[in-house]
KOLDO-418688 format. One line per field, with one value per residue (C-alpha): residue number from 0; residue in three letters; x, y, z. Coordinates in steps of 0.001 Angstrom, whole numbers. Each point is the difference from the previous one (the first is absolute). Last residue first. Example, Ala and Ser with C-alpha at 12.3 -4.5 7.8 and 13.67 -1.06 7.14 Angstrom:
BEGIN
seq <- c(1, 0)
type <- c(SER, ALA)
xx <- c(13670, -1370)
yy <- c(-1060, -3440)
zz <- c(7140, 660)
END
This chain:
BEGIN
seq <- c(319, 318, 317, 316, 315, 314, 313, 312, 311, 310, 309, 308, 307, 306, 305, 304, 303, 302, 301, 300, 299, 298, 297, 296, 295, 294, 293, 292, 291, 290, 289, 288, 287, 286, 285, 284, 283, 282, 281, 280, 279, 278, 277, 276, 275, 274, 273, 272, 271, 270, 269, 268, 267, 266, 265, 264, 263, 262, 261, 260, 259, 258, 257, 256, 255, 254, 253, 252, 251, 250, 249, 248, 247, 246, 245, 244, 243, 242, 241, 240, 239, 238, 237, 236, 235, 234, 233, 232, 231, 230, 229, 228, 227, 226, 225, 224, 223, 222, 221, 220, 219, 218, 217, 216, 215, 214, 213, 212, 211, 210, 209, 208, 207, 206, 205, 204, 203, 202, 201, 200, 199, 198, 197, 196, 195, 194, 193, 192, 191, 190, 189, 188, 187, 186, 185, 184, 183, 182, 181, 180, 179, 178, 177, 176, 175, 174, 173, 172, 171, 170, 169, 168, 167, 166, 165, 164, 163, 162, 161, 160, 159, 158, 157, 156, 155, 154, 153, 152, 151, 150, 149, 148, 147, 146, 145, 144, 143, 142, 141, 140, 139, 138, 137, 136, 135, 134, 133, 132, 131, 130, 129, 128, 127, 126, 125, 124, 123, 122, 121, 120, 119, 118, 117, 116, 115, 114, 113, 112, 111, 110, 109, 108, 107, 106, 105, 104, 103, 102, 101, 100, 99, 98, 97, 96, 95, 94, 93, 92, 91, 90, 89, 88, 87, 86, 85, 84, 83, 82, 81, 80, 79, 78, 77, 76, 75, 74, 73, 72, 71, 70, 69, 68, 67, 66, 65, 64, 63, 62, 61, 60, 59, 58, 57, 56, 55, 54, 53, 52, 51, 50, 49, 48, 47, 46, 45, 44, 43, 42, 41, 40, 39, 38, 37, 36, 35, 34, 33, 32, 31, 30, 29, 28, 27, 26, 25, 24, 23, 22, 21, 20, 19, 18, 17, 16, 15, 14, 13, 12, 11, 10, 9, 8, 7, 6, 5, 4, 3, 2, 1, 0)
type <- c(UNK, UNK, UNK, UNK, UNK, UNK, UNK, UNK, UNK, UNK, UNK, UNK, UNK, UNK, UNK, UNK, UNK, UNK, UNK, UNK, UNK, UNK, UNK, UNK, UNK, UNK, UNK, UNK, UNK, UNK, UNK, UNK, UNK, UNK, UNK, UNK, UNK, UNK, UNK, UNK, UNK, UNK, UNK, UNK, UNK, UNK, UNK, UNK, UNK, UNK, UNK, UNK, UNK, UNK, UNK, UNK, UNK, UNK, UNK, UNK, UNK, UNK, UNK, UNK, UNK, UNK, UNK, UNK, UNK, UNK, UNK, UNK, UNK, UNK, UNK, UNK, UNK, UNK, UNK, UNK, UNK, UNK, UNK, UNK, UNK, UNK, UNK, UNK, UNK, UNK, UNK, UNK, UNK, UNK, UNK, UNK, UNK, UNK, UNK, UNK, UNK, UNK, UNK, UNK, UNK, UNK, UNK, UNK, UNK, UNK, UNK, UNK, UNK, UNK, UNK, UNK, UNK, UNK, UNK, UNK, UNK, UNK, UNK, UNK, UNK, UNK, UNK, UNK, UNK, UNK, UNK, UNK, UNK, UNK, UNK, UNK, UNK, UNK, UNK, UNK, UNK, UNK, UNK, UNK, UNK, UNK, UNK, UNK, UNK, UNK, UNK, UNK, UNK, UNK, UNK, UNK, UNK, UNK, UNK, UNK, UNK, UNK, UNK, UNK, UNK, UNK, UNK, UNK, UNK, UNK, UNK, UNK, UNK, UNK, UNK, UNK, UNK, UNK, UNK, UNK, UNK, UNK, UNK, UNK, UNK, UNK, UNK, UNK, UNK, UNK, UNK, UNK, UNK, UNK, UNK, UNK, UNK, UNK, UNK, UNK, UNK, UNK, UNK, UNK, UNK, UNK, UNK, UNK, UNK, UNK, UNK, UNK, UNK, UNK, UNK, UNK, UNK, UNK, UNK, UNK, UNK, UNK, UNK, UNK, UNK, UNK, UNK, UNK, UNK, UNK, UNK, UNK, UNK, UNK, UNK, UNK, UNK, UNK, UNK, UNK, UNK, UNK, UNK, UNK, UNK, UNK, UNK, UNK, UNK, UNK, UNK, UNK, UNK, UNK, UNK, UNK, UNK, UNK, UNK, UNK, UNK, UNK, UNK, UNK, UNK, UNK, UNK, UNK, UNK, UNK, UNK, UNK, UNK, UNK, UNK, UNK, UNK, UNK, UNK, UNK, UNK, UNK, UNK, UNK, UNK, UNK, UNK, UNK, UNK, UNK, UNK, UNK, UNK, UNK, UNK, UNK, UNK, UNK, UNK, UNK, UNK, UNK, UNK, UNK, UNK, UNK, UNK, UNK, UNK, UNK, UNK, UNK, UNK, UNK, UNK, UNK, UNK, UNK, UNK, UNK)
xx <- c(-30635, -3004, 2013, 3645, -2196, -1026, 3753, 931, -2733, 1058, 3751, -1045, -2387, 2590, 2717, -2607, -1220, -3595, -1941, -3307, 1435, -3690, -977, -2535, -1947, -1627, -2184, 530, 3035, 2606, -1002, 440, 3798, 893, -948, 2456, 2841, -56, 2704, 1846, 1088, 2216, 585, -3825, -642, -1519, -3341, -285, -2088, 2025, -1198, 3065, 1508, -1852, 685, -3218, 1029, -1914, 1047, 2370, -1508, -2404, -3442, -2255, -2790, -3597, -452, -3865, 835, 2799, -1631, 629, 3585, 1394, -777, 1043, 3577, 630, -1157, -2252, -1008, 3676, 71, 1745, -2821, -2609, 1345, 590, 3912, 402, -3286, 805, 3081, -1593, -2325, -2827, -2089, -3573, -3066, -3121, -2707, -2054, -795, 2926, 2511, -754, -697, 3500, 1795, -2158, 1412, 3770, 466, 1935, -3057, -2772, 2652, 3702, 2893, -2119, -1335, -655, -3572, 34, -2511, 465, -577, -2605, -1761, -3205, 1947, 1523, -3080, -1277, 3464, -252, -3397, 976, 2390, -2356, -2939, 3262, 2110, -3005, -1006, 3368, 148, 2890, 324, 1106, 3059, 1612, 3819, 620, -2731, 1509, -103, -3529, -981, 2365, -353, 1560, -1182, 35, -702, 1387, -997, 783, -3618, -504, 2084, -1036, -3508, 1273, 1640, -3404, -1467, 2723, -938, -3954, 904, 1590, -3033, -1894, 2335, 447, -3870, -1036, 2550, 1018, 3018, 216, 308, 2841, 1629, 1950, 3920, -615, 2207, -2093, 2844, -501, 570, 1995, 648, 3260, -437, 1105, -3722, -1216, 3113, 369, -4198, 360, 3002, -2006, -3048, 1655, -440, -3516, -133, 299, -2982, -1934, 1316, 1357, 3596, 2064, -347, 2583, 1029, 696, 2378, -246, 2504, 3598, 2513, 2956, 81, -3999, -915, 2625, -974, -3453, 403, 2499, -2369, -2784, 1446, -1027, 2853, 645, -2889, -2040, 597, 1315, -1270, 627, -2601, -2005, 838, -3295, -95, -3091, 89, 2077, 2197, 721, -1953, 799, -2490, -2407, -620, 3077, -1977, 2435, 2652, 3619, 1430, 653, 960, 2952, 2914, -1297, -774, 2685, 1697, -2812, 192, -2061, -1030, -915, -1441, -2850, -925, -3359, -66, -1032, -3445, -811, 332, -3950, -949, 1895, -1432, -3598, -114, 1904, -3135, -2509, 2512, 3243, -1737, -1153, -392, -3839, -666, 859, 3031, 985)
yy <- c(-60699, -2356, -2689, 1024, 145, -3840, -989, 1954, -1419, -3750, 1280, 1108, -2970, -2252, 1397, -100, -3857, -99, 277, 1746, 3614, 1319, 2428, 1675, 3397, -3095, 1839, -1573, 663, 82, -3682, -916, 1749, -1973, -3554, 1136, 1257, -3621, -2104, 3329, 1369, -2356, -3540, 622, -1427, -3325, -601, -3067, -3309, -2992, -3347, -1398, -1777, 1895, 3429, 2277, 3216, 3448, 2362, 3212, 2311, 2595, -282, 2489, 2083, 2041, -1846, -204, 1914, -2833, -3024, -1634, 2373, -1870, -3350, 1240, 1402, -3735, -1439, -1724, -4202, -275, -3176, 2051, 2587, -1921, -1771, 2923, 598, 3543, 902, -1447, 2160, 2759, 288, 2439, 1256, 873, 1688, -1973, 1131, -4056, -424, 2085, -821, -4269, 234, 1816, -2953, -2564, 1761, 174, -3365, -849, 2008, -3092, -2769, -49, 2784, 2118, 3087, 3649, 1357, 3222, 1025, 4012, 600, 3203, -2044, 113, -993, -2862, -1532, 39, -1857, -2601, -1020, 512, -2821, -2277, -378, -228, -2355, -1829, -660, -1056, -2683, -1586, -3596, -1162, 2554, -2417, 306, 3655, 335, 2418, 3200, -856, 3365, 3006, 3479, 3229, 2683, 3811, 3053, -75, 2565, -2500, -259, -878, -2686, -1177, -10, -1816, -2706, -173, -539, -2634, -1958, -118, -871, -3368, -739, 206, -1806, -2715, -135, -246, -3197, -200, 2572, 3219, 2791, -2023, 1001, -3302, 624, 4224, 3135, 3125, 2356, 3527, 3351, 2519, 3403, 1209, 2753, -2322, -257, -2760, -1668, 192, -1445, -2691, -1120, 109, -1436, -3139, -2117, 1199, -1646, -3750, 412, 1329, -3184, -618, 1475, 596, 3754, 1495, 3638, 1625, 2926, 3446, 2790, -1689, 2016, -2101, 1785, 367, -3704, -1412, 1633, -168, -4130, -451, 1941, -1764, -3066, -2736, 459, -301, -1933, 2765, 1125, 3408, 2978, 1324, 2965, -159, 2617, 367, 384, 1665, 3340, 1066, 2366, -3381, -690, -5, -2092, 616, -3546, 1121, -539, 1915, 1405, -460, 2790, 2887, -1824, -2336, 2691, 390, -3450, -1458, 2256, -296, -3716, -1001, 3114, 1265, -3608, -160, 3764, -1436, -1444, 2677, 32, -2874, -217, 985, -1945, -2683, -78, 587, -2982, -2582, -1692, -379, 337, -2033, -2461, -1908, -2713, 413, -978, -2904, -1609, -2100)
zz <- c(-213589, 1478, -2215, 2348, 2909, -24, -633, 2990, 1867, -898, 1232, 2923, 1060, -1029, 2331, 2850, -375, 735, -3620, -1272, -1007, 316, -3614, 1320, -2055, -2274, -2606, -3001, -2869, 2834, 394, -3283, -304, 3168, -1596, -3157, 2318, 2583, -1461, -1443, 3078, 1266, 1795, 1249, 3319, 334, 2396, 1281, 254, 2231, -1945, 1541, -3189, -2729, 1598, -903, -1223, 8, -2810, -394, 2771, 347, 2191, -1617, 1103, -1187, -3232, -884, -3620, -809, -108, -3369, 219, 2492, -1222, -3413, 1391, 1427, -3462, -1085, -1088, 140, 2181, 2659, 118, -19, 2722, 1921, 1246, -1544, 1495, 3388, 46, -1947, 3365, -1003, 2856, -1593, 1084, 1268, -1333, 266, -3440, -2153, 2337, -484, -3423, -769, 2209, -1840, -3413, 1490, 787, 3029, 2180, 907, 1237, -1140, -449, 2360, -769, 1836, 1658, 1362, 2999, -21, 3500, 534, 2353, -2056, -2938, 2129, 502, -3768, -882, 2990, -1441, -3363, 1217, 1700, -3143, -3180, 2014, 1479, -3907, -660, 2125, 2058, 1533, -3473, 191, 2779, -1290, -388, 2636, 2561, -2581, -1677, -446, 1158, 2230, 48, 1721, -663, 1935, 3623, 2467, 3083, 739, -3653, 175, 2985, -1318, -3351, 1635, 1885, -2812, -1565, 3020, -810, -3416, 1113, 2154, -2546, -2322, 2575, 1074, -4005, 3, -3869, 754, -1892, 2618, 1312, 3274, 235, -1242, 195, -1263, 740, -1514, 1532, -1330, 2134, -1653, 2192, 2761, 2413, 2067, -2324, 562, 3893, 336, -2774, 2518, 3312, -1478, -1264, 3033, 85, -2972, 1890, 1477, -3095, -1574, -3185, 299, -3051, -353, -2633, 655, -3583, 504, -1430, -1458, -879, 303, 1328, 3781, 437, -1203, 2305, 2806, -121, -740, 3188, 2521, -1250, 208, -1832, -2076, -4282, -615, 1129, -3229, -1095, -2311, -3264, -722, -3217, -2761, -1738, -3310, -1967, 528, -2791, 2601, 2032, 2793, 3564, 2182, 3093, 1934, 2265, 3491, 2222, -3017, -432, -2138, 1829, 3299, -1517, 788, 4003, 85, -292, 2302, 2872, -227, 3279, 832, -3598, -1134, 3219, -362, -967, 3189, 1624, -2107, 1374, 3349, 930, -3259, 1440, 3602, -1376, -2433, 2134, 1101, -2407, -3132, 1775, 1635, -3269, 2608, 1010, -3951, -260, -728, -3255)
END
């Protein structure tokens, strides 16, 4: 993890983008000027505001595309403005404030599209858990100034996991550091305005869904719910509850989704996956919870284009 002279792009850069920033905004109307022309009514800047239906209870949450479709900005605006979809998810991988600065230039082109960005802080050894007081200090440290740049960049919301590099070395994790470092995190993106969102795991602290409720309820962190990794939960697949059950345990912190049929793990290769729904009905009963909390972002979480389409056609058939 860096220190603190690296994160460049707040003490140094601050002035130069503000002083550019506002002509980016027209970023998605030169680049795609058609697109954008029939998409401009409905796509918002920050898109935290939801539509309701006339009983006031539903809200229709906006389908919206992984980074795991392009790490290109250019490539993700594009493809979210031509097929309709009205937010992407940019996933941050890097755990270094070095190596973010690497990422600076595509947060930059996405948060000036047009599009809600939210962003997926996705990390092996950033571990807010971890025995070692210095790693999970340290490890909070770095998911600050995730935050900052986050907030910089007019973000809102930011995802972040428990135990996510320790599938296999969960005895070097304790809860106790989950619950102290993550309110943490939570209390410092409130002051940021960044919605810190906290989403489960089909192993560690979040595969269950009463140590995933205990976990938003003591820290305030909201909730991203990933019916993948809630379909694939041990308690889950033993029967103990159901998929819709999970949801539904937690359902009042729910701020985001990440939609596909269920994550895999391929016995031979131990390669983990996500699988696309063959049709509609493997994923209507999980959809129906989630339109019963309120999650306003339902994220398409796949790569392949022809999957992503038809996964957010079956998503906007339920919404229907």
């Amino acid at each position: 993890m860096g220190n603190d002279s690296s994160f460049w792009y707040l003490k140094n850069m601050t002035g130069t983008f503000r002083a550019g920033y506002y002509s980016q905004m027209s970023y998605a109307k030169d680049n795609f000027p058609a697109i954008f022309n029939q998409r401009i009514k409905i796509i918002s800047r920050n898109g935290v505001s939801s539509v309701k239906y006339e009983n006031n209870k539903t809200i229709i949450p906006k389908i919206t595309l992984s980074s795991r479709y392009s790490r290109s900005a250019d490539e993700l605006i594009h493809f979210a403005l031509t097929h309709g979809l009205e937010g992407i998810e940019y996933t941050i991988q890097v755990e270094t404030n070095e190596q973010l600065q690497t990422e600076y230039h595509i947060m930059q082109a996405l948060a000036a599209s047009g599009l809600e960005i939210r962003y997926h802080l996705q990390f092996k050894e950033i571990e807010l858990s971890h025995c070692d007081v210095i790693h999970a200090e340290r490890s909070a440290k770095y998911l600050k100034d995730c935050i900052d740049l986050i907030s910089f960049l007019e973000g809102r919301y930011a995802i972040v996991h428990l135990c996510l590099g320790y599938r296999n070395a969960l005895h070097k994790l304790r809860y106790d550091h989950a619950l102290k470092y993550l309110e943490e995190v939570v209390s410092y993106g409130n002051k940021k305005n960044v919605r810190v969102c906290l989403e489960n795991l089909t192993f560690g602290f979040t595969c269950t869904p009463s140590r995933f409720l205990e976990l938003l309820k003591t820290t305030g962190a909201a909730a991203t719910v990933d019916i993948g990794h809630a379909a694939a939960s041990p308690v889950v697949k033993d029967g103990i509850v159901t998929a819709e059950e999970f949801i539904t345990t937690v359902s009042q912190y729910i701020q985001s989704a990440h939609v596909y049929d269920v994550e895999v793990t391929d016995k031979e290769t131990n390669h983990v996956y996500h699988a696309a729904p063959g049709d509609k009905s493997v994923m209507t009963s999980r959809l129906n919870a989630l339109l019963q909390s309120n999650c306003n972002w339902w994220l398409i979480e796949l790569g392949d284009a022809d999957e992503i389409l038809q996964t957010a056609s079956f998503a906007r058939a339920v919404i229907k």
